[in-house]
C-alpha positions in Angstrom: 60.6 13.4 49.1 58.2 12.4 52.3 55.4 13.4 53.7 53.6 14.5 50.3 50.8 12.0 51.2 48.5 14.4 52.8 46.9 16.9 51.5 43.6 19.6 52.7 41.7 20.0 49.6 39.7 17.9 48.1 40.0 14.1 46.9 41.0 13.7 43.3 38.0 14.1 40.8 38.0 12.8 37.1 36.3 15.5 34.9 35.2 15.0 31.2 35.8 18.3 29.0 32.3 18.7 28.3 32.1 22.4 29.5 32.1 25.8 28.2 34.9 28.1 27.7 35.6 29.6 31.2 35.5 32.8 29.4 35.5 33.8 26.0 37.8 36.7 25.9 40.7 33.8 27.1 40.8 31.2 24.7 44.3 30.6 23.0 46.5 32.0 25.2 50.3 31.7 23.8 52.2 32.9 26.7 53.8 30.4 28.8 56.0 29.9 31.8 56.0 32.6 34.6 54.2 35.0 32.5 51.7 32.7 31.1 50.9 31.6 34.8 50.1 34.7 36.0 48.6 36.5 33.4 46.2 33.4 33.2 45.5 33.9 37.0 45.4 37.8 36.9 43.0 38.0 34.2 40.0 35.6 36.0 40.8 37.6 39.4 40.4 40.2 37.8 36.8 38.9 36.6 36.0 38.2 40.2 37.5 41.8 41.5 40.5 40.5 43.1 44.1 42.0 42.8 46.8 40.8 40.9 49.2 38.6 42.3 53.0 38.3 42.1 55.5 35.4 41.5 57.5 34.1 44.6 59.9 31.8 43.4 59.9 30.3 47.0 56.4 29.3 45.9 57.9 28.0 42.5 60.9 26.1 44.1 57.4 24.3 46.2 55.3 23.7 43.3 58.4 22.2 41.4 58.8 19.4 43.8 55.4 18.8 44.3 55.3 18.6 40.5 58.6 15.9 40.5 56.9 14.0 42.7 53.8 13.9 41.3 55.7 12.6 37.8 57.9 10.0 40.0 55.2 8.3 41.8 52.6 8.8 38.9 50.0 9.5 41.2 48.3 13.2 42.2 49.1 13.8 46.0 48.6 17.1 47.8 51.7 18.3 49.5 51.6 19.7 53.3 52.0 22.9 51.9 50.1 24.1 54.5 52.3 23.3 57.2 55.7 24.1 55.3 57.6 27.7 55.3 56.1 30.0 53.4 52.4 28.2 53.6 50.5 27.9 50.6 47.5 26.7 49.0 47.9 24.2 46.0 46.1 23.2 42.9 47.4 20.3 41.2 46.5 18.8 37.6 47.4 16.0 35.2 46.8 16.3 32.1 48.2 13.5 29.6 45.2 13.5 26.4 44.9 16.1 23.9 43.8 19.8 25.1 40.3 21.1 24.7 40.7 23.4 21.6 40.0 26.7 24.2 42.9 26.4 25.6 45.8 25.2 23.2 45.2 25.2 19.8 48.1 24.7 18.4 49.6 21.4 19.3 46.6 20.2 20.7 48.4 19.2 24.0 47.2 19.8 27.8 49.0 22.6 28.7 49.2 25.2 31.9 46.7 27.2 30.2 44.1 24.1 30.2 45.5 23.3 33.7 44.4 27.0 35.0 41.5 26.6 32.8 39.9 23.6 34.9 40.7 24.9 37.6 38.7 27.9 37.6 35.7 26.0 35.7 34.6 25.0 39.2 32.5 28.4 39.3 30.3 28.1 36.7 29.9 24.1 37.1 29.2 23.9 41.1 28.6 27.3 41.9 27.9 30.1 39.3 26.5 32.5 42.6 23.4 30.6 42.8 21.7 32.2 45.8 20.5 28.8 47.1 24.1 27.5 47.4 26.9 28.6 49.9 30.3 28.8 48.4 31.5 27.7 52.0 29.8 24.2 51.9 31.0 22.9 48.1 33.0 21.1 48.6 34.4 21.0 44.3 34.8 25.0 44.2 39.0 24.1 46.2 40.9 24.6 43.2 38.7 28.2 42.4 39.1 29.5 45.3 42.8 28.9 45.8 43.1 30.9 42.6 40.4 33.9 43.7 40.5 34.5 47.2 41.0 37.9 48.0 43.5 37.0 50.8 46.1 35.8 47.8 48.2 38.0 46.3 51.4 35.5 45.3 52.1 32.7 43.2 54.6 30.3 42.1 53.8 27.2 39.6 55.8 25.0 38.2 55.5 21.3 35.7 57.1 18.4 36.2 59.9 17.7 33.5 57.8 15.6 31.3 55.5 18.4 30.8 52.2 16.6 32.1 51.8 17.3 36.0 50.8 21.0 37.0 51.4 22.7 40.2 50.4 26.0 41.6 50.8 27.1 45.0 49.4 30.2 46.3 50.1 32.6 49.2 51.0 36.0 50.7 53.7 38.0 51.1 52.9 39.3 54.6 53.0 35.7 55.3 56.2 34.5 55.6 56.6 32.3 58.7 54.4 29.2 60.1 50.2 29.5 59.3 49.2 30.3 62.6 51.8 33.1 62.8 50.8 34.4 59.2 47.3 35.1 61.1 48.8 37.4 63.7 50.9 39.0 61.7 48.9 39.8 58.5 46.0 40.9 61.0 43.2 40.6 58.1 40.0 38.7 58.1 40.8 36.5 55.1 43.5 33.9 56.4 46.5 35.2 54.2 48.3 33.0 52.6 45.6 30.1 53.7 43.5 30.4 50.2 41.0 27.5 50.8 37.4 27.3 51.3 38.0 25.4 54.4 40.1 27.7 56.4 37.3 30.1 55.7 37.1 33.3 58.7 35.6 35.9 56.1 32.0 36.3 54.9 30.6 37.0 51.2 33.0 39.2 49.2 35.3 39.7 51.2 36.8 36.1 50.5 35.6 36.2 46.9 33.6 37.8 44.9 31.1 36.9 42.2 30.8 37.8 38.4 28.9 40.9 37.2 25.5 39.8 37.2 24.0 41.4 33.8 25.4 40.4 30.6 26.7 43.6 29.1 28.4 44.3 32.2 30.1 41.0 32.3 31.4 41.4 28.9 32.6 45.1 29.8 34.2 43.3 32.3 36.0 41.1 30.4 37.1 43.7 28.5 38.7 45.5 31.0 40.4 42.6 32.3 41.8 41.2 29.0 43.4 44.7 28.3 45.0 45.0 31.8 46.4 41.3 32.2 46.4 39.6 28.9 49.0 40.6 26.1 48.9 37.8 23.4 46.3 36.4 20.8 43.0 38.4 20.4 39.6 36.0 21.8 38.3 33.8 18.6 34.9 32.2 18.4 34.4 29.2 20.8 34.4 26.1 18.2 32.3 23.0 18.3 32.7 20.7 21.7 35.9 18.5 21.8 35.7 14.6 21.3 35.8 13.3 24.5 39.0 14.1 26.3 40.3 13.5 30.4 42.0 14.8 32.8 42.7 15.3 36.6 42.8 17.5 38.9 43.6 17.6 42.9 
C-alpha cells in the first residue's frame, strides 16, 4: 500500500464534542453497514436538497483499503483518490473514545453514525449560510461538502477491521474513467465525481444548497427527510452535553 501519503482536503483537525446534535430528527440511528451509511448520508442531503446517492462497491473496495491502511500505519492519511479509477472524494475519521450520546447510545462507542455525524457538523460550526462568509474560501467545510455536493450521487464506505478508522469515498456514476475525462464526459457544471470545495466550477446552489431558513420550515424539512431516508428509531430529546470526548477527522 503506496502512495497513500497525499491527500487534497484538508490537514487533520482535532475536534472536542462540544457541539449540538447535527440534527434532531437523527440521533440514535441503529442501522449499520451499507444501509446505515447511506441512509445516514441520504437523510442530511436531503436537508440540503440534494439527491440520494447509491452504493458502488468499487468505491467500497477504495474506502476499505484506505481504511487498512489507516489502522496499519496508525496514522490518518488521505489516499490519491483523486487520481485513481473511478475518482473519488474521501472523508476519513478515527474515532477510538466513547461516542457522543447522539449518535450511539447503546454501547457508547464511536461508530459510522458519529463518523458521518462530524462530518457534516462542519455547516453549522464554520459555516451555517452566514451571508458574510463564502463557502468556497473555508477551508473546514471539506468533509461537508464531500457528503453534499450536488455533483455526488455514489458512495462506498468502509472500517478498518478493528472497527475504529472510517472511510467514505464519494463519486459519480457518469464518471467512470480518469478526472479530467469525468469532466468531458459528464458535461455538468459541478465536477462529477470531484466532491470538494476546491475543485469548485459551480456557483451558489448549484454545488450545495443551504438549510431552510425559517424554523418551522426547517423542521417540516426534517420531517420529510426522516420519512423518506431513515427507517429505524424514532428522534429522542437531545440529552445533556457529553464529558469531554475526542476524535479525528481528515
Amino acid at each position: 500500500m503506496s502512495g497513500l501519503g497525499g491527500g487534497l482536503l484538508p490537514r487533520a483537525l482535532l475536534f472536542v464534542l462540544h457541539f449540538p446534535l447535527p440534527s434532531p430528527a437523527w440521533e440514535y440511528q441503529s442501522v449499520g453497514g451499507k444501509e446505515g451509511w447511506l441512509e445516514d448520508h441520504n437523510y442530511f442531503r436531503c436537508l440540503h436538497y440534494a439527491k440520494p446517492l447509491m452504493w458502488d462497491n468499487k468505491l467500497a473496495h477504495k474506502a476499505r483499503i484506505v481504511a487498512q491502511h489507516i489502522q496499519e500505519v496508525n496514522m490518518l492519511s488521505h489516499s490519491p483518490s483523486y487520481d485513481q479509477i473511478p475518482p473519488s472524494g474521501e472523508n476519513l475519521a478515527n474515532g477510538t473514545a466513547g461516542a457522543p450520546s447522539w449518535c450511539n447510545k447503546r454501547s457508547q462507542l464511536f461508530n459510522q453514525h458519529c463518523a458521518v455525524g462530524a462530518w457534516y457538523k462542519e455547516y453549522e460550526q464554520y459555516w451555517n449560510c452566514d451571508p458574510s462568509k463564502d463557502w468556497r474560501t473555508i477551508h473546514r467545510l471539506g468533509h461537508w461538502t464531500a457528503m453534499i455536493w450536488k455533483g455526488t450521487n455514489t458512495l462506498g464506505c468502509a472500517v478498518s477491521s478493528s472497527g475504529h478508522h472510517f472511510v467514505c469515498h464519494y463519486g459519480n456514476s457518469k464518471c467512470d474513467s480518469t478526472k479530467d475525462m469525468c469532466m468531458i464526459e459528464s458535461r455538468a457544471q459541478q465536477p462529477m465525481g470531484l466532491p470538494n470545495f476546491n475543485t469548485a466550477r459551480c456557483e451558489g446552489e448549484e454545488c450545495v444548497a443551504c438549510l431552510a431558513r425559517s424554523e418551522p420550515q426547517r423542521r417540516a424539512r426534517e420531517k420529510f427527510c426522516r420519512q423518506a431516508h431513515l427507517h429505524n428509531d424514532p428522534p429522542h430529546q437531545l440529552p445533556g452535553r457529553d464529558p469531554r470526548k475526542v476524535y479525528r477527522t481528515l
